[in-house]
VOPAGU-2260 file (C-alpha; in pm, 1 decimal, decimal comma):
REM VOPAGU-2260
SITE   aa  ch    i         X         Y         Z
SITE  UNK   A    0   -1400,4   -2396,4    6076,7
SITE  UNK   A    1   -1045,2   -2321,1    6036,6
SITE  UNK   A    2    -825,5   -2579,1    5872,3
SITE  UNK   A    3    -460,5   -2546,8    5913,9
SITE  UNK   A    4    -302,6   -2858,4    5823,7
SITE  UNK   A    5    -361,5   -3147,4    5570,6
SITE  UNK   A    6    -231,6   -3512,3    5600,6
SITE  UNK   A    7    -267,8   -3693,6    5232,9
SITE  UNK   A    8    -233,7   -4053,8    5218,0
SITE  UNK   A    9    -236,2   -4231,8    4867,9
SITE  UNK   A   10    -648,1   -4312,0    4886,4
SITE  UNK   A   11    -688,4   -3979,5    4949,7
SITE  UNK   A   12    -516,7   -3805,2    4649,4
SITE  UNK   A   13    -602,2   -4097,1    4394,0
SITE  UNK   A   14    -989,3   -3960,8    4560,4
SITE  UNK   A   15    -986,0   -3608,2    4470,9
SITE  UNK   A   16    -807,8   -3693,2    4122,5
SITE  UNK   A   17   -1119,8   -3859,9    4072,9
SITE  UNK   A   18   -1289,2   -3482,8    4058,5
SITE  UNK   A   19    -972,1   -3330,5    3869,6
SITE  UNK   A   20    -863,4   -3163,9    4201,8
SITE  UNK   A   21    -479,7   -3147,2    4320,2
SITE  UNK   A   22    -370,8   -3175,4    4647,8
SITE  UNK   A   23    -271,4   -2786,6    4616,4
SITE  UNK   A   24    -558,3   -2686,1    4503,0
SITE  UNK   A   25    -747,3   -2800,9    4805,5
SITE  UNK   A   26    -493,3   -2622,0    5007,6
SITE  UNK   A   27    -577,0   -2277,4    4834,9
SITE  UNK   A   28    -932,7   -2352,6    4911,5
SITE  UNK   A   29    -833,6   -2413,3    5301,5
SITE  UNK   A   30    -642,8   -2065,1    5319,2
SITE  UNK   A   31    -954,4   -1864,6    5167,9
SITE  UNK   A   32   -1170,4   -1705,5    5449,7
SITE  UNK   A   33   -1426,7   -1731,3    5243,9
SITE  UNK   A   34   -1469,2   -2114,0    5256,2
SITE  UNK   A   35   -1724,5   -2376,9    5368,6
SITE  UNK   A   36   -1586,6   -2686,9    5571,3
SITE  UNK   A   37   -1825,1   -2962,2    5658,2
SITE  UNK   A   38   -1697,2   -3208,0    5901,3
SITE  UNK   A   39   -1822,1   -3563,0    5780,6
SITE  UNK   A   40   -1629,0   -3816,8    5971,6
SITE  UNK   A   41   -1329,7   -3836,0    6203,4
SITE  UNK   A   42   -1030,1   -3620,5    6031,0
SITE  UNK   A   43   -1297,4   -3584,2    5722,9
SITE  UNK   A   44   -1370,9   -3231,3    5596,3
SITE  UNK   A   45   -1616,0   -3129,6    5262,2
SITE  UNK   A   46   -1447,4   -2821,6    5121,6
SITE  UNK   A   47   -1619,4   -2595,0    4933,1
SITE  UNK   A   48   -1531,3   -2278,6    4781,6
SITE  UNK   A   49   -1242,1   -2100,8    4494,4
SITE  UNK   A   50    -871,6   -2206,5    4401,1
SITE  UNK   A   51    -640,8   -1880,2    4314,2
SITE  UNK   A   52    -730,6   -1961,5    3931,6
SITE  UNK   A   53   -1113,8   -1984,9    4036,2
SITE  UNK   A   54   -1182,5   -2341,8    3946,9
């Protein structure tokens, strides 16, 4: 699944916060071919896979 745009709203970003993850960072996950997206809702991904700095 290619992702190729992000919309954060305030619930979101106080969300991923939660799991010391910056908007950014999910970004840099997004623009690696080598990651998994999992839909899990309308407009609702699961990202998994590397930021630039490997976290």
């Amino acid at each position: 699944m290619y992702i190729n745009k992000l919309e954060w709203d305030d619930y979101r970003i106080k969300h991923i916060a939660q799991h010391n993850v910056e908007p950014h960072e999910v970004w840099e996950i997004c623009e690696d071919q080598l990651h998994l997206a999992h839909r899990e809702g309308y407009n609702r991904y699961r990202l998994y896979g590397q930021t630039v700095e490997v976290r």
